[in-house]
MOPAC internal coordinates of N, CA, C and O (Angstrom, degrees):
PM7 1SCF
backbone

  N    0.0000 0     0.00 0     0.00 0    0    0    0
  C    1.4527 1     0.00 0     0.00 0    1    0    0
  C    1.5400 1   108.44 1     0.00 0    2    1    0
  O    1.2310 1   129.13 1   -38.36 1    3    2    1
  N    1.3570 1   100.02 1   141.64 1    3    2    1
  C    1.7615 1    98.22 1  -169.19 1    5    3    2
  C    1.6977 1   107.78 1   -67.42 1    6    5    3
  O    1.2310 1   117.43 1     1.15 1    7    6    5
  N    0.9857 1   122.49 1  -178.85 1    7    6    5
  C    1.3149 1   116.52 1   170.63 1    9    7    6
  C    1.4989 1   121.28 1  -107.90 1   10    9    7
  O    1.2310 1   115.15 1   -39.28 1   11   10    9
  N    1.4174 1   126.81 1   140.72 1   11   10    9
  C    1.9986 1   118.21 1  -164.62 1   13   11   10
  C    1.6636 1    89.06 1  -107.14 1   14   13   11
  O    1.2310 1   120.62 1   -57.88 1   15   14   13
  N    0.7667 1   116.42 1   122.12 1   15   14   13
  C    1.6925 1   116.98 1   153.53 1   17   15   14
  C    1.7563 1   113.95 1   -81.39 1   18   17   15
  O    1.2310 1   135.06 1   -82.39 1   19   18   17
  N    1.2180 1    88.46 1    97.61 1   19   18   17
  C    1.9246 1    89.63 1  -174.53 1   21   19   18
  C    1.6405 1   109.88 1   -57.89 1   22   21   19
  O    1.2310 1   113.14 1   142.56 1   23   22   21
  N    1.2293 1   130.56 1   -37.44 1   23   22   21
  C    1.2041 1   129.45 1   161.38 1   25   23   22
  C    1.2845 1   133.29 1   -36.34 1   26   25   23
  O    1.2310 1   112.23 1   140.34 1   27   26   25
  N    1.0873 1   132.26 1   -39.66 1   27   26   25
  C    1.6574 1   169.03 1    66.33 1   29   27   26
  C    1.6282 1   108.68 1    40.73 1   30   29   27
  O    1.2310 1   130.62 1   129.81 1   31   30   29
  N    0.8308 1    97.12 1   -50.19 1   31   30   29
  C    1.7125 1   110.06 1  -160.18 1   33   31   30
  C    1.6294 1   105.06 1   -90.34 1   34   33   31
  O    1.2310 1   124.55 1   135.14 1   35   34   33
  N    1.4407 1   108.87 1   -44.86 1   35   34   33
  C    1.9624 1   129.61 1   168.06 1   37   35   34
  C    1.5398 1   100.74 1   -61.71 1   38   37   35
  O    1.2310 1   121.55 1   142.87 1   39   38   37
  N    1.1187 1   114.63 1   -37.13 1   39   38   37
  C    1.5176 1   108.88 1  -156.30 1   41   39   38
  C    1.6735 1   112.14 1  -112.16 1   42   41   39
  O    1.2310 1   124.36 1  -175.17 1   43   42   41
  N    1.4244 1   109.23 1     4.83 1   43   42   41
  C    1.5622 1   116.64 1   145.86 1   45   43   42
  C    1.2779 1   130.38 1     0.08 1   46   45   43
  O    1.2310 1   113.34 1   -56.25 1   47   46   45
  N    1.5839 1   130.20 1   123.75 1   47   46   45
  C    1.0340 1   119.93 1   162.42 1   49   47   46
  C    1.3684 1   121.18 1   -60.94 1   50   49   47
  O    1.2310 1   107.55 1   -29.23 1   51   50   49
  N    1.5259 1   140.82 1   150.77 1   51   50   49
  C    1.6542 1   121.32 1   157.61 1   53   51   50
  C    1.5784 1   105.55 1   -81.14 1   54   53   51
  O    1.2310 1   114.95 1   168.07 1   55   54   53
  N    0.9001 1   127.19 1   -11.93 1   55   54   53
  C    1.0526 1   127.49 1   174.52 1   57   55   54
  C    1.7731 1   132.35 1   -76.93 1   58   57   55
  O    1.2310 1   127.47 1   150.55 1   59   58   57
  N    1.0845 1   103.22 1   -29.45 1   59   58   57
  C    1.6210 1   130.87 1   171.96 1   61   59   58
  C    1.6399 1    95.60 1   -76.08 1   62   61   59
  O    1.2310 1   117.25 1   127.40 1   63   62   61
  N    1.1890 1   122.85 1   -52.60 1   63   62   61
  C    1.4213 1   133.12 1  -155.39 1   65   63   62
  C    1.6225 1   110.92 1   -86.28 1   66   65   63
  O    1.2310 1   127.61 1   147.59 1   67   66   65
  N    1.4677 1   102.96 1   -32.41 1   67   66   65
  C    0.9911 1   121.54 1   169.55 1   69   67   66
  C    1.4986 1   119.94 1   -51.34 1   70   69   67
  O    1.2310 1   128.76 1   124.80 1   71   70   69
  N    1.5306 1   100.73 1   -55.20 1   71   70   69
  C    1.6426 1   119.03 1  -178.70 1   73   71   70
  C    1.4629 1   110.54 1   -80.87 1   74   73   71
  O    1.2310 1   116.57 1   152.75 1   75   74   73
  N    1.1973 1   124.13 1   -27.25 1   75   74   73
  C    1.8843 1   120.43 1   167.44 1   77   75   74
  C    1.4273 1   103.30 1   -61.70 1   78   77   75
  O    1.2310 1   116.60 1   133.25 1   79   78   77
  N    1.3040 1   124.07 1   -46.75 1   79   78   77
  C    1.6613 1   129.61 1  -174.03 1   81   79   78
  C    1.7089 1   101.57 1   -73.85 1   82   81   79
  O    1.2310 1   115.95 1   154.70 1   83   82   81
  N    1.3166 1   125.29 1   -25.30 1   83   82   81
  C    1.0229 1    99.88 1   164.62 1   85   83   82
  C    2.0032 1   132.29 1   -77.99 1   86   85   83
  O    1.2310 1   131.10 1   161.50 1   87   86   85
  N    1.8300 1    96.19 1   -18.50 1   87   86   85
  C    0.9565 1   121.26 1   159.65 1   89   87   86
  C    1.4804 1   123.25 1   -41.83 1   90   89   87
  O    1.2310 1   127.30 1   128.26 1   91   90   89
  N    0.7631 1   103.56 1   -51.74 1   91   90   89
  C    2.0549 1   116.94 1  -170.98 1   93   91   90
  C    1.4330 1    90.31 1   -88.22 1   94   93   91
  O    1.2310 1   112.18 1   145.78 1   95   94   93
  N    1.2289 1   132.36 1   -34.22 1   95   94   93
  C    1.7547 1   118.83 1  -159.49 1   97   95   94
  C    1.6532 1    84.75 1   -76.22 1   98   97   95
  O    1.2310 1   118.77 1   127.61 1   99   98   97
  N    1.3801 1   119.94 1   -52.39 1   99   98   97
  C    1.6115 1   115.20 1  -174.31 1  101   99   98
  C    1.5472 1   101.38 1   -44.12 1  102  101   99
  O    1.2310 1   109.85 1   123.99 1  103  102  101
  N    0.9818 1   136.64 1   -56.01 1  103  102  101
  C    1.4067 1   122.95 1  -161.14 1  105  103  102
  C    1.4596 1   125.65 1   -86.95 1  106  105  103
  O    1.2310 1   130.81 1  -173.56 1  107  106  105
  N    1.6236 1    96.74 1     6.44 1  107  106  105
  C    1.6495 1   115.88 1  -177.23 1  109  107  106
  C    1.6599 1    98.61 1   -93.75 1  110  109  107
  O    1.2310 1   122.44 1   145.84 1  111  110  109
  N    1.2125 1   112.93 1   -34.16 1  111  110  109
  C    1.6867 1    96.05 1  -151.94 1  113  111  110
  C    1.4400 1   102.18 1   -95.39 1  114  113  111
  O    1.2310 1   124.56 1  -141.96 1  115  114  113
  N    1.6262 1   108.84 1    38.04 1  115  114  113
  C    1.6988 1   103.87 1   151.67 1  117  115  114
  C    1.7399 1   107.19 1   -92.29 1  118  117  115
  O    1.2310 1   116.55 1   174.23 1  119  118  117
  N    0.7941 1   124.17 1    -5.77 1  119  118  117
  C    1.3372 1   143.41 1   178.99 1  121  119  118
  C    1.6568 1   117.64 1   -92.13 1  122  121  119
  O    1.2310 1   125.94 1   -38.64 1  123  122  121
  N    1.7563 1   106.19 1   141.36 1  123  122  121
  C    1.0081 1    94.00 1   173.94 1  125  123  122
  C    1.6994 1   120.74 1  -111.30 1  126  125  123
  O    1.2310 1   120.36 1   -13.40 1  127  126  125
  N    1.4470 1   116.93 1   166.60 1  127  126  125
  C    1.5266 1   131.55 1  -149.18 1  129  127  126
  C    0.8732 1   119.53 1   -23.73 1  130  129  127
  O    1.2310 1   120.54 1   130.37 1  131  130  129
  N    1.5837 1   116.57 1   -49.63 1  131  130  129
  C    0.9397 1   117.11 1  -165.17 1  133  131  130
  C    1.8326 1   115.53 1   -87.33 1  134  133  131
  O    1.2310 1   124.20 1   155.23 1  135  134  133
  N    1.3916 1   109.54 1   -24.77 1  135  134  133
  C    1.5939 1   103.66 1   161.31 1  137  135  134
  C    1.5863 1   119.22 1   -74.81 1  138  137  135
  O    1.2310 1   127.61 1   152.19 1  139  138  137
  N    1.3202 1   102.96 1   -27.81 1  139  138  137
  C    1.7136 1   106.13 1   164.24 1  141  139  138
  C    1.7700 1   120.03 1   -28.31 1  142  141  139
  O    1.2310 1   141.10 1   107.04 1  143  142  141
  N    1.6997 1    76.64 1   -72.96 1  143  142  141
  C    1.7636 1    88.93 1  -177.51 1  145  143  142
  C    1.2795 1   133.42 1   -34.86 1  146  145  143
  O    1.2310 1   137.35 1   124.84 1  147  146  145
  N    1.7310 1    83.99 1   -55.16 1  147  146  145
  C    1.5948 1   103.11 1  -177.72 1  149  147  146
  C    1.2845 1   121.93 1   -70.28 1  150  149  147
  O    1.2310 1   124.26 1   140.12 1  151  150  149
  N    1.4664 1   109.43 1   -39.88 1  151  150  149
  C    1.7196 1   111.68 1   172.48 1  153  151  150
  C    1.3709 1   116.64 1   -43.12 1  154  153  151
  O    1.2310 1   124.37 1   126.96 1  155  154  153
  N    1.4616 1   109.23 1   -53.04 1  155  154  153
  C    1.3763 1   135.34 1  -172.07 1  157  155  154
  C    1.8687 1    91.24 1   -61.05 1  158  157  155
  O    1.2310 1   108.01 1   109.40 1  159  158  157
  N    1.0212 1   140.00 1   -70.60 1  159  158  157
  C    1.1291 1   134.28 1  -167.01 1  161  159  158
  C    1.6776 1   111.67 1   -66.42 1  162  161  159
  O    1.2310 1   120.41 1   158.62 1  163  162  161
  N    0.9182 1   116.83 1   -21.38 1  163  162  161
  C    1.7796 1   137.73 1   177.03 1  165  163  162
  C    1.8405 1    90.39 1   -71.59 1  166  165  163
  O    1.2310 1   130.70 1   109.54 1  167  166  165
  N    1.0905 1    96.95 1   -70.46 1  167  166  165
  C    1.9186 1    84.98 1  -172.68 1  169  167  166
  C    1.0529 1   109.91 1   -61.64 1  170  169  167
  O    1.2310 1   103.53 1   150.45 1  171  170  169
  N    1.4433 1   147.90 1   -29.55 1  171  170  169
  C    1.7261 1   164.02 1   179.22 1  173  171  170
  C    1.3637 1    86.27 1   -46.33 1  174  173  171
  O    1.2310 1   125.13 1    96.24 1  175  174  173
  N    1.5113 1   107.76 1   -83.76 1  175  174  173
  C    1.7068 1   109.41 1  -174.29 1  177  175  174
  C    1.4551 1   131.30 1   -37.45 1  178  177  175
  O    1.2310 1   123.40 1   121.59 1  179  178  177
  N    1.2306 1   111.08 1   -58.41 1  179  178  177
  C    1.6928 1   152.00 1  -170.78 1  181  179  178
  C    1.6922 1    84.14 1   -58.58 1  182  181  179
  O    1.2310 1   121.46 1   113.63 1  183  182  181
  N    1.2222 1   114.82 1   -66.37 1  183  182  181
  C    1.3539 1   120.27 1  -179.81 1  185  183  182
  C    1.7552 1   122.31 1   -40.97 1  186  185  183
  O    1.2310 1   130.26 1   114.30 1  187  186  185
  N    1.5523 1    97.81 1   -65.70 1  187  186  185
  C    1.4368 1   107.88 1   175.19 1  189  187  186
  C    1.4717 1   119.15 1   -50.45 1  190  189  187
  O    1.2310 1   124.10 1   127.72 1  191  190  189
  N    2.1277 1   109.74 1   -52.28 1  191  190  189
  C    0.9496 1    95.66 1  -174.20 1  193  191  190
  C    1.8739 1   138.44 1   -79.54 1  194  193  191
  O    1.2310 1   133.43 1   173.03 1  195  194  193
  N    1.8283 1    91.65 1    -6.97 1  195  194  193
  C    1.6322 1    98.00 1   150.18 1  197  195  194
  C    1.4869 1   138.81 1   -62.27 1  198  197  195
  O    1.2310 1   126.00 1   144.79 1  199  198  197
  N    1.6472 1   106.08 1   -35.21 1  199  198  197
  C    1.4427 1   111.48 1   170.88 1  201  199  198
  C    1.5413 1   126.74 1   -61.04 1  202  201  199
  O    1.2310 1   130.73 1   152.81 1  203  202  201
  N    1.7289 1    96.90 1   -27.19 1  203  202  201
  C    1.0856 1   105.11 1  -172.00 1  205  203  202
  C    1.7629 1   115.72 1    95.46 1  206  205  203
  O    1.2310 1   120.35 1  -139.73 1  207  206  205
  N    0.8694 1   116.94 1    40.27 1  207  206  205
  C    1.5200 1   118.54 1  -156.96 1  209  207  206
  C    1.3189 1    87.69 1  -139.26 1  210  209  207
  O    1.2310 1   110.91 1   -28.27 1  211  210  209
  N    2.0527 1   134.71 1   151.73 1  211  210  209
  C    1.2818 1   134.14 1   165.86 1  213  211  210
  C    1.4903 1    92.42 1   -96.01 1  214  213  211
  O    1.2310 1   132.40 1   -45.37 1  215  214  213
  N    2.0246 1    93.65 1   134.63 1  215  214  213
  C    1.1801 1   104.03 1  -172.58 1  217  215  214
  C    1.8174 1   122.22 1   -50.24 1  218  217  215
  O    1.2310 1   126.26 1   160.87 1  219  218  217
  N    1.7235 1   105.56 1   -19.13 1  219  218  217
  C    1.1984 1   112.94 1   176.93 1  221  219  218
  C    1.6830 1   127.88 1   -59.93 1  222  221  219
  O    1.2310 1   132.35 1   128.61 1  223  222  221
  N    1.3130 1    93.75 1   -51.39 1  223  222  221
  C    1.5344 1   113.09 1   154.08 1  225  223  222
  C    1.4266 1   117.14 1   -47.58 1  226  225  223
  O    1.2310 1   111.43 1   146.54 1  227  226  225
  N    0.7710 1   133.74 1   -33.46 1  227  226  225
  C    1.9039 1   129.80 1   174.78 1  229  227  226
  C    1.3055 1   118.58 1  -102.74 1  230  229  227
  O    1.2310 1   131.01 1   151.34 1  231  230  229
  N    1.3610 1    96.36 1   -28.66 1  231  230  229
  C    1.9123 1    90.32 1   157.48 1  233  231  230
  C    1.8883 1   117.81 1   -77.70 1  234  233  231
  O    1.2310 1   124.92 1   132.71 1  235  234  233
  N    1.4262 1   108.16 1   -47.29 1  235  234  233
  C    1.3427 1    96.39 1   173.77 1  237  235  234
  C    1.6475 1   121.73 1   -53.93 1  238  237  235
  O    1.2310 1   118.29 1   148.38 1  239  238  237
  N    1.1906 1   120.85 1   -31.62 1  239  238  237
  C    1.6296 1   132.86 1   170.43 1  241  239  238
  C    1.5780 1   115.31 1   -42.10 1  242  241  239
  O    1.2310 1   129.42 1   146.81 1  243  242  241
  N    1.6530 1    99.45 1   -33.19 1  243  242  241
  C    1.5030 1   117.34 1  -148.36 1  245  243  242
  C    1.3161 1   103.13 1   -94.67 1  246  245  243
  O    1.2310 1   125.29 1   145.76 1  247  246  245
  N    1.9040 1   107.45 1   -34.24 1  247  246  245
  C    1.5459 1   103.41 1  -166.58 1  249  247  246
  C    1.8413 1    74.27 1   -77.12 1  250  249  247
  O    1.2310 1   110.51 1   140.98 1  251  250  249
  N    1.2475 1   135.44 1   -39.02 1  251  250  249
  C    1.6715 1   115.71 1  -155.44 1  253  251  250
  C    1.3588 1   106.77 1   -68.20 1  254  253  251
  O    1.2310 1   118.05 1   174.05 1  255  254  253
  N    0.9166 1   121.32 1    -5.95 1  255  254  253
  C    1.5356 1   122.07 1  -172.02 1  257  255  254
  C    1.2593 1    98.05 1  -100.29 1  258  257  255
  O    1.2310 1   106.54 1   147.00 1  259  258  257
  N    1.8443 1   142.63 1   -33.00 1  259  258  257
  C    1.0841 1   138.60 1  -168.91 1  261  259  258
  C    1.8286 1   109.27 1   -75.99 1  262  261  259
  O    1.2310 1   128.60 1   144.80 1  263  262  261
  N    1.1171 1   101.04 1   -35.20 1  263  262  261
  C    1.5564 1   122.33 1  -168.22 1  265  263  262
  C    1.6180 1   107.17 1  -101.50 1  266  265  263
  O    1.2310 1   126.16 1   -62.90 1  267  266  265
  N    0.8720 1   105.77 1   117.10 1  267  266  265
  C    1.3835 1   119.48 1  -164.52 1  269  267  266
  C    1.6307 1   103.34 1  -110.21 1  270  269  267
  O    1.2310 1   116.64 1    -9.72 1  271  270  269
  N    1.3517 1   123.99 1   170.28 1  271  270  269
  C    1.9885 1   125.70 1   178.37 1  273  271  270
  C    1.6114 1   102.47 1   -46.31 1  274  273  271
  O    1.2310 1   119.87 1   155.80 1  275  274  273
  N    1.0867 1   117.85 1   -24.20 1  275  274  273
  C    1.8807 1   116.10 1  -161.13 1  277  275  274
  C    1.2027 1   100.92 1  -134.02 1  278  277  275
  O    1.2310 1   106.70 1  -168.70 1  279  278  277
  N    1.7645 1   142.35 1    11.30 1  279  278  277
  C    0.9609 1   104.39 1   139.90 1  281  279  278
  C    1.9999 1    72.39 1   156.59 1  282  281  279
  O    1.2310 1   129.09 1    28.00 1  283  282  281
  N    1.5792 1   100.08 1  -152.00 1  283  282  281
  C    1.2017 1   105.86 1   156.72 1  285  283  282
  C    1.5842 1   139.54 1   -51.66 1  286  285  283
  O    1.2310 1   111.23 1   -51.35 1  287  286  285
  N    0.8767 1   134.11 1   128.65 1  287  286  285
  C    1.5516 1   138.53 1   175.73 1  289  287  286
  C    1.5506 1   113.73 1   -40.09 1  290  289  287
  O    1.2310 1   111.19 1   -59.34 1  291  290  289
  N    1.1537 1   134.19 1   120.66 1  291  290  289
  C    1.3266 1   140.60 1   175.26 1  293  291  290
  C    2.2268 1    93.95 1   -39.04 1  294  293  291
  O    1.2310 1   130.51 1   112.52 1  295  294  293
  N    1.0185 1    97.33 1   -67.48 1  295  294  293
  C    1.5271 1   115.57 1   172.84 1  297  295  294
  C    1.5300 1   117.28 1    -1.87 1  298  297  295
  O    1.2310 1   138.53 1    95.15 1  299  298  297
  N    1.9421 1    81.68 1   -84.85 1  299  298  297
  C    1.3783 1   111.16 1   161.89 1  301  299  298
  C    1.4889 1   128.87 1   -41.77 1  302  301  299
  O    1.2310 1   122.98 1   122.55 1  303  302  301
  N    1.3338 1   111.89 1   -57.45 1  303  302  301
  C    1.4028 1   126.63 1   176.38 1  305  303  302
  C    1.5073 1    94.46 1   -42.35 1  306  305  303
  O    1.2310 1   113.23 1   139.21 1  307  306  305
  N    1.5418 1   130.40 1   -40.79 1  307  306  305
  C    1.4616 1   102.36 1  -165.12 1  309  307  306
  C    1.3536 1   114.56 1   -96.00 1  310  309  307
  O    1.2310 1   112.88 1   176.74 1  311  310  309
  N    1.3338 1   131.05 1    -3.26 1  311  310  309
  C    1.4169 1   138.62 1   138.94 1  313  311  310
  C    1.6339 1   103.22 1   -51.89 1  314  313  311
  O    1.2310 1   100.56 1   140.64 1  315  314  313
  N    0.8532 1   152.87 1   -39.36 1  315  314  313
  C    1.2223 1   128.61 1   164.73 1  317  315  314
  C    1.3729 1   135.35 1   -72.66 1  318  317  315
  O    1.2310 1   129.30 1   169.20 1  319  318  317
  N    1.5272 1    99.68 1   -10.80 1  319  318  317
  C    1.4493 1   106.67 1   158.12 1  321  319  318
  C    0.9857 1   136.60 1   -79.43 1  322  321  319
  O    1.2310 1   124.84 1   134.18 1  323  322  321
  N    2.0333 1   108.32 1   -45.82 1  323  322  321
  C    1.1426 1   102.77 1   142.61 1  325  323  322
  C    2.0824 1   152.56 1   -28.81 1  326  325  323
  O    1.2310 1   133.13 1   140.07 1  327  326  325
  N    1.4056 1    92.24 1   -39.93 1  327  326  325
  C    1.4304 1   114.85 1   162.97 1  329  327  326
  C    1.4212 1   111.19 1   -49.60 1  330  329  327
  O    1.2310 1   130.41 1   106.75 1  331  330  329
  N    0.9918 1    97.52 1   -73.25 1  331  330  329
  C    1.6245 1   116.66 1   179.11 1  333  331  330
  C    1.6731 1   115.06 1   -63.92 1  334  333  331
  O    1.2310 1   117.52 1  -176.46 1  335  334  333
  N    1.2114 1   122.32 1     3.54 1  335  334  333
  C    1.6497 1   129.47 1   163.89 1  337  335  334
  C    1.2692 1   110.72 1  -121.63 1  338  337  335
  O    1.2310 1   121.19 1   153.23 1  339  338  337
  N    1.5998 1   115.32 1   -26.77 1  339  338  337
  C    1.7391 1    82.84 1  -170.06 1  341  339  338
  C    1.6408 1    94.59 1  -157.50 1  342  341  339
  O    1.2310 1   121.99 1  -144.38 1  343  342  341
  N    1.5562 1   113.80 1    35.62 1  343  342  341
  C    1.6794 1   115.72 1   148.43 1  345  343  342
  C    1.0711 1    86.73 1  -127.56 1  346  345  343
  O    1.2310 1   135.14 1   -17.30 1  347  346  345
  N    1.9544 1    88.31 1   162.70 1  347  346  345
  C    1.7245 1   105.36 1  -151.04 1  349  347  346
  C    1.8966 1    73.42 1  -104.50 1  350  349  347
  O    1.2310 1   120.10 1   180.00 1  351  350  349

């Protein structure tokens, strides 16, 4: 099992993270919603539970990293645009 440096993992770029998530959304939206979701949540898990990490722990990391002092992440914000242009 690979090894997670949780330190590493808190201290994330949004910007790095930003662009992997845009990574996976490109290869999701040949698919429709409802396999989207799930895929997307299928690798989330699959992911965590190889690293060794509870998926809770890497999602809570994730909303802190998305949400920034003022709101959403500039970052983020453009994954949601993306969303909103080019998943169905």
């Amino acid at each position: 099992m690979p090894r997670l440096n949780r330190d590493v993992l808190n201290m994330a770029g949004p910007r790095e993270v930003a662009m992997a998530s845009l990574t996976v959304l490109d290869r999701l939206q040949d698919f429709r919603p409802e396999i989207q979701i799930m895929g997307a949540a299928a690798v989330f898990l699959e992911l965590a539970a190889h690293l060794g990490i509870p998926a809770q722990e890497a999602f809570a990391a994730t909303k802190n990293l998305i949400n920034g002092d003022d709101g959403k992440r500039a970052e983020f914000r453009g994954i949601t645009a993306y969303l909103k242009g080019e998943i169905a």
